[in-house]
C-alpha positions as CSV (number, residue, x, y, z in Angstrom):
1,X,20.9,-17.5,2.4
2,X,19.0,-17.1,5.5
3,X,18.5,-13.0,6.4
4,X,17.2,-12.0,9.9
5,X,14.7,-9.0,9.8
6,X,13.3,-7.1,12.9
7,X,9.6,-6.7,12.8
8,X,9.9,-3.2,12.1
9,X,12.3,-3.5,8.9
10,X,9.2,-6.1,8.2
11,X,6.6,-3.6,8.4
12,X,8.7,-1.0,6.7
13,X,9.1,-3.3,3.6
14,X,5.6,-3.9,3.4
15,X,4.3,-0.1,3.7
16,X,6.8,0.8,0.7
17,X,5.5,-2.4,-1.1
18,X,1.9,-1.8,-0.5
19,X,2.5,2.4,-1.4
20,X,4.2,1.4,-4.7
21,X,1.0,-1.0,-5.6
22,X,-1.4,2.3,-5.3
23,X,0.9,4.3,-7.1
24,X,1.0,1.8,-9.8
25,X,-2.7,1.6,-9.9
26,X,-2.6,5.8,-10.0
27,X,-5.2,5.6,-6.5
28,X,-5.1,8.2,-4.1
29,X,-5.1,7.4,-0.3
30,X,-9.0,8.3,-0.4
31,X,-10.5,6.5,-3.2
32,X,-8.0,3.3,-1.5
33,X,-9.8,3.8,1.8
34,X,-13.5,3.6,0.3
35,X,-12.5,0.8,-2.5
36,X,-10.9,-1.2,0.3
37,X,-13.1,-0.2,3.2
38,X,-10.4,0.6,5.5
39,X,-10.6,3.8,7.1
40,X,-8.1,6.6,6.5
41,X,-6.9,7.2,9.4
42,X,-5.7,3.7,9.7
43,X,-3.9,3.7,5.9
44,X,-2.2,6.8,6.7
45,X,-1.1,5.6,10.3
46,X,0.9,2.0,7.8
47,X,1.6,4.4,5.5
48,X,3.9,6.8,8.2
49,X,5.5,3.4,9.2
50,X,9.0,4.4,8.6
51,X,11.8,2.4,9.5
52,X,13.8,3.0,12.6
53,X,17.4,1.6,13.4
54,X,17.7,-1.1,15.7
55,X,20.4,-1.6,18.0
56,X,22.4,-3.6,15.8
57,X,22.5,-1.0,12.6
58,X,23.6,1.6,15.3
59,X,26.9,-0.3,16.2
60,X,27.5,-1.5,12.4
């Protein structure tokens, strides 16, 4: 079956997949940011990403 996604329910999906993977590996957002060598401020900034409604959840 084919399913349609907006790019924000894409983003959305992959913030809670890629927050489940830390958890799993028991890493705080810190020690991520110096094992990865992204900074903080930019895993916390994906990490907020929640999903919003688009216009065609409003009307459903």
């Amino acid at each position: 079956m084919l399913s349609l996604n907006a790019p924000s329910e894409i983003l959305a999906s992959g913030a809670a997949w890629a927050k489940e993977c830390r958890l799993w590996e028991q890493l705080t957002q810190d020690a991520l940011a110096e094992r990865s060598g992204v900074s903080l401020g930019s895993l916390k900034r994906f990490g907020r990403h929640r999903m919003r409604p688009t216009g065609r959840e409003r009307f459903r």
